[in-house]
C-alpha positions in Angstrom: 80.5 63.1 80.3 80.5 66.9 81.0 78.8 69.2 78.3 77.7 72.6 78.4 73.7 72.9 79.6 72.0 74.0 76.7 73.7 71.1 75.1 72.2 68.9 77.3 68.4 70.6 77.4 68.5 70.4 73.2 69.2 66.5 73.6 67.0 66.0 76.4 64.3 67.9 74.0 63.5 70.5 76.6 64.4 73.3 74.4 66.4 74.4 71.6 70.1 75.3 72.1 69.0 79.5 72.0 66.0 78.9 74.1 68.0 77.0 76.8 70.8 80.3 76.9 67.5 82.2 77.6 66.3 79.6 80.3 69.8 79.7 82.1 70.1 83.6 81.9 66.5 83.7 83.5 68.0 81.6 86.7 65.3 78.5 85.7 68.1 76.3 85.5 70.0 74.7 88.7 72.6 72.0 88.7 73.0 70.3 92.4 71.1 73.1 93.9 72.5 76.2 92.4 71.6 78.6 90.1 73.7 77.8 86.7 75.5 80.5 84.7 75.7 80.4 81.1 78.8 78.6 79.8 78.6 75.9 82.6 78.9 72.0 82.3 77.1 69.8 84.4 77.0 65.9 83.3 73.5 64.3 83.6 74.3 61.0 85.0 76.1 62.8 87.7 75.0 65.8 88.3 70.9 67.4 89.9 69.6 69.2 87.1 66.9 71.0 87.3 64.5 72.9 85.0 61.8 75.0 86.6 62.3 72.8 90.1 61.6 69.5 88.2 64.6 67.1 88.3 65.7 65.4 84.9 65.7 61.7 85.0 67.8 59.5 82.7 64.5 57.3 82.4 62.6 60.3 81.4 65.2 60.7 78.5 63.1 61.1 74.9 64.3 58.6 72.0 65.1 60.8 69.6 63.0 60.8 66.3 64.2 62.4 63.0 61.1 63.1 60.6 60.3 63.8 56.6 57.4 65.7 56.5 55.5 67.1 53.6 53.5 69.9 54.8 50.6 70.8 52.4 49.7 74.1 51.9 47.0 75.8 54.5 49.0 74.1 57.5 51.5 76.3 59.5 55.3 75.1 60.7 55.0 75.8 63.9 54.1 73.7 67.5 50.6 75.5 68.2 48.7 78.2 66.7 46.6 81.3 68.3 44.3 81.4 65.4 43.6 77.8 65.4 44.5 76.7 62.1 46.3 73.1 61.8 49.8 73.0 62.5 52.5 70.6 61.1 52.4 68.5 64.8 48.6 67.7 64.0 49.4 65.6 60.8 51.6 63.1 63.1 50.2 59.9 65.1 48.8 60.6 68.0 51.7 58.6 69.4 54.5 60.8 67.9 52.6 63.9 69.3 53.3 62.8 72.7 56.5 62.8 72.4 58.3 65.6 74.2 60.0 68.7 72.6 59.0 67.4 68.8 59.2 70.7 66.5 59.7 71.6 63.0 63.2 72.6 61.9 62.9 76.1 60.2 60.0 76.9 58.8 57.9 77.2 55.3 55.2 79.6 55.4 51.6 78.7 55.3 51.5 79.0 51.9 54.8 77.1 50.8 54.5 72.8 50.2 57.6 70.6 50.7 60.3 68.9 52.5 60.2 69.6 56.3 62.6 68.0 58.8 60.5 67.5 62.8 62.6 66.1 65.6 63.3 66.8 69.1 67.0 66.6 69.0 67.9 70.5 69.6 71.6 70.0 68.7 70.0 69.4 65.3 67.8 72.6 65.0 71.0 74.3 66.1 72.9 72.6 63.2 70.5 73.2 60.5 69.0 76.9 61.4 72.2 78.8 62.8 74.0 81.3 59.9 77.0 79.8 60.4 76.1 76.4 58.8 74.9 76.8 55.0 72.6 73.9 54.4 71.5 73.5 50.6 68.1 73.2 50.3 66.0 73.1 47.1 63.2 74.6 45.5 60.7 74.1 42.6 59.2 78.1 42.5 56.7 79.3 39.6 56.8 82.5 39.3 54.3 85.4 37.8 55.1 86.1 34.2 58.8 86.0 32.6 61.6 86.9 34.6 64.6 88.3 32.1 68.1 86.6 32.3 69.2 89.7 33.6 66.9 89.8 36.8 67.9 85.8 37.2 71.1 86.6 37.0 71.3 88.7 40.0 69.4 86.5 41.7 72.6 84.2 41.3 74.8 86.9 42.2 72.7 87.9 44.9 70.3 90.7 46.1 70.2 93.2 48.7 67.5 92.4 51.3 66.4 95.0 53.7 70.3 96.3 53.5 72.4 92.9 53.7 73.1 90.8 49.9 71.6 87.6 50.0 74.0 84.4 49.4 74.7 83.7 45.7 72.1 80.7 44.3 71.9 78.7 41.6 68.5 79.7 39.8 68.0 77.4 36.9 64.8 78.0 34.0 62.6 74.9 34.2 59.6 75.6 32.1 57.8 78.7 30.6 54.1 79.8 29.4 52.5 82.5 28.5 51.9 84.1 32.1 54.2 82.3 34.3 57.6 80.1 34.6 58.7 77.6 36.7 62.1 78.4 38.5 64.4 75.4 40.4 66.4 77.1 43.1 69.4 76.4 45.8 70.2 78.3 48.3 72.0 78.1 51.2 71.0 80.2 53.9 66.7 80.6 54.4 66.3 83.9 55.7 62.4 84.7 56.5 59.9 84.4 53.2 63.6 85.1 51.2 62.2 83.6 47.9 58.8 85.5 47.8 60.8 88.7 49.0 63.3 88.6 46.1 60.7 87.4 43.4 58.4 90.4 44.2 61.5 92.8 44.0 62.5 91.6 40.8 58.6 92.2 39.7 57.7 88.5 39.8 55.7 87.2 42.3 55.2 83.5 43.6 52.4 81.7 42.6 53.5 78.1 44.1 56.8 77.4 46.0 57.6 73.8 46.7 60.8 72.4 48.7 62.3 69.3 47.1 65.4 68.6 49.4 67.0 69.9 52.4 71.0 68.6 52.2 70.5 65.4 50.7 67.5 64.8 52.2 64.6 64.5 49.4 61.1 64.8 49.2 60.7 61.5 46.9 57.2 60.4 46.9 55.7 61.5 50.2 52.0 62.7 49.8 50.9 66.1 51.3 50.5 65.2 55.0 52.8 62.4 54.9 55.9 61.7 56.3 58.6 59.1 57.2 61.4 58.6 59.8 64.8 59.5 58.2 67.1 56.5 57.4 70.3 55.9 59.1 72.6 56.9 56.1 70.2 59.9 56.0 70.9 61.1 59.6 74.5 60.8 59.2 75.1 62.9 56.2 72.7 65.4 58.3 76.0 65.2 60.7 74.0 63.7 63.3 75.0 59.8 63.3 75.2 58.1 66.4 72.2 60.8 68.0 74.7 63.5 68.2 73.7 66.8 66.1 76.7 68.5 68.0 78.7 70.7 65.6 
């Protein structure tokens, strides 16, 4: 069946959706020996396509794995890193880190624990981290000092980051001591460090931020540094039953 290319790279885990509109625009892509062109269809069990010269195979086709991880804090979401510090891809098997185009889905700073979703399904990344599709995902937040209802109110109303308000959230009032209080908080869109960025403008900063849930996805009793394949039911209501994260 025809579909467009950078369809085809995300499934075939060469690159994200994005990344493979960069890789055709670059000319790195051919299909039967001619330079494709953004927009263009090809299907794979007819069709020469080629990444960088190198045919794809059907046989060379990854399975595609849908992962739970909970990263621990001190490791960073990312595939490699330049200052050598572990990255989520080293707290798999050794088995699972050979398998091709596996990446974290979003991100959670270095400092940040929780719920993080690794696969090398593309289609899915695109699903999940594109503005257009507001994914709930959950938080567990303590926060430095007392926040006043009015300043978590317009968290829940939203907040004007770098010139562009924020989605409304619900931002509930878990627990409270003397110097800090523990916050639980929904959002639906996860623009860069968009929790510690509104706590410090509201003149509470984060002490611990924790990710229970992404969707319906939760966190349950997974360890720091452990993780577990996603359940069928799970990978449907991610909208990607059957292997297709198409959307």
């Amino acid at each position: 069946m025809a579909e467009r290319l950078q369809k085809i790279l995300s499934k075939w885990g060469i690159a994200s959706r994005r990344k493979a509109e960069v890789m055709i625009s670059e000319g790195r892509v051919e299909v039967n020996g001619t330079v494709a062109i953004l927009g263009q269809q090809a299907d794979p069990a007819q069709d020469a396509i080629a990444v960088d010269g190198e045919l794809l195979k059907q046989s060379q086709r990854p399975q595609q794995l849908y992962i739970l991880l909970h990263k621990p804090r001190g490791v960073v979401s990312t595939c490699d890193d330049p200052e050598g510090r572990p990255t989520v891809l080293s707290l798999l098997s050794p088995e699972l880190r050979q398998q091709q185009g596996i990446h974290p889905v979003g991100r959670l700073d270095t400092y940040s624990t929780g719920a993080l979703l690794l696969t090398n399904d593309g289609s899915l990344t695109y699903h999940m981290t594109h503005p257009s599709h507001e994914v709930n995902k959950v938080y567990r937040v303590t926060v430095d000092g007392t926040p006043s209802d009015r300043a978590l109110s317009q968290w829940r109303q939203g907040i004007n980051l770098e010139g562009q308000m924020t989605l409304p959230a619900q931002v509930k009032r878990l627990d409270q001591s003397a110097d800090s209080t523990t916050l639980e908080i929904w959002l639906r869109e996860g623009r860069n460090r968009q929790i510690r960025r509104i706590a410090d403008l509201i003149g509470h900063p984060v002490k611990r931020l924790h990710r229970l849930a992404i969707g319906s996805i939760h966190i349950g009793d997974l360890a720091p540094g452990e993780y577990r394949m996603l359940s069928n039911q799970e990978k449907s209501e991610l909208t990607i039953a059957n292997g297709d994260g198409s959307s």
